[in-house]
N, C-alpha and C positions, 0 to 999 in steps of 0.2 A: 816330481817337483810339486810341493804343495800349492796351494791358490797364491797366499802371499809373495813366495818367492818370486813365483812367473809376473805376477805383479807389478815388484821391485824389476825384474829382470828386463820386461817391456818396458819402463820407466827409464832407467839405465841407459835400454838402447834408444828411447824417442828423444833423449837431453843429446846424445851423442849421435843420431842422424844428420841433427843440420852442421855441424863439424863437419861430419865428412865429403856436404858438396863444397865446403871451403877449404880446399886442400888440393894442392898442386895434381893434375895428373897427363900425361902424355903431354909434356911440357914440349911446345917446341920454339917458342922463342922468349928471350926475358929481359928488359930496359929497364936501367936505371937512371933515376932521378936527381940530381946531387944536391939540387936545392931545397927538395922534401925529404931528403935520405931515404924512398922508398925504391922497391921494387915492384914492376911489371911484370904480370908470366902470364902467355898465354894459355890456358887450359883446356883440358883434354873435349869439354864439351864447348869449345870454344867461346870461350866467358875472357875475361879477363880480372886477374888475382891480381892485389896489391899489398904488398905487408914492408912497414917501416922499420922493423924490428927483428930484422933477418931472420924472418920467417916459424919466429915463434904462434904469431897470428896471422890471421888471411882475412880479406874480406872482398868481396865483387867492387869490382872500378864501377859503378854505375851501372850501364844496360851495356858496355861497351863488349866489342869482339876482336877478337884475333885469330886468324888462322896459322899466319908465319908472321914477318918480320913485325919489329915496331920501334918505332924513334922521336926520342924526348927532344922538341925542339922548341925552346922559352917556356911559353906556358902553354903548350900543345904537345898529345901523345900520338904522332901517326902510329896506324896501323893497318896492316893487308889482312883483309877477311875475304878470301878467295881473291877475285881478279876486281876488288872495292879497296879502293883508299879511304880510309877513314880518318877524320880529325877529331879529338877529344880535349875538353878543357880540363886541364888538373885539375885544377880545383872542385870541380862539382862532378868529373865523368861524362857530363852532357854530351852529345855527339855536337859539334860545331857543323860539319859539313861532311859530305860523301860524294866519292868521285868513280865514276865506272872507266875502268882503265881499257879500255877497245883496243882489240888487238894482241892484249897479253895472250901468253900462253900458259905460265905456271909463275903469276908473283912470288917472291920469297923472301928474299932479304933486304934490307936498306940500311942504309946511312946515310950521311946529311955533310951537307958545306953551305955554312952561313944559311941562305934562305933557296939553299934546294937541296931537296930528297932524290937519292940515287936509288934506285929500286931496280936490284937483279930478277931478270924476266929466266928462270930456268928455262921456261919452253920455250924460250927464240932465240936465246945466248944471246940476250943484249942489255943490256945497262940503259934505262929508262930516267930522263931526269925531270921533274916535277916543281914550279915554282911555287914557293908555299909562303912568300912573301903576303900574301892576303887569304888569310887561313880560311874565312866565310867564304872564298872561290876558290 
């Protein structure tokens, strides 16, 4: 390969690096939004992906994480990053608050009714419920 090629060729690959940390991988959970038409995926390095546009584009939620579940409730996106409930505002990503869940054994999944989060505890086989009615506590 001549000088220039490799050049072009390294050029190529540095434009097309930062792409590939925005792009889905080991996906294990993903929430949708109805009022922003967007989508939530957790990703493989535990980040959190969002794309409005069924996933033609991606971009980082903020600093936010996910490990398993997550649930769009108003204007907040929970989410379990390990045995931590996390709150996040749509709108900016910001983390709102973070809660250590004592006593989990393996978080995973959730859903919601009105102003509580049901969070399946795999490692104790129990159904955990969470008042999220004052999201800053």
């Amino acid at each position: 390969m001549k000088l220039p090629e490799l050049f072009l060729s390294l050029i190529a690959l540095a434009i097309s690096f930062p792409s590939l940390a925005q792009t889905p991988s080991s996906i294990e959970a993903v929430e949708y939004d109805p009022a922003s038409n967007s989508w939530y995926v957790s990703n493989g390095s535990q980040t959190i992906l969002v794309t409005n546009d069924a996933g033609q584009s991606w971009d980082y939620f903020g600093a936010a994480h996910a490990t398993h579940g997550m649930e769009v409730v108003g204007d907040y996106l929970y989410a379990i990053n390990s045995n931590l409930l996390a709150c996040y505002d749509l709108a900016s990503g910001y983390t709102v608050s973070t809660q250590s869940v004592t006593g989990a054994g393996f978080l995973n999944g959730m859903g919601s009714h009105g102003n509580t989060l049901v969070i399946s505890d795999f490692g104790t086989g129990r159904l955990l419920k969470v008042d999220i009615s004052d999201p800053m506590n």
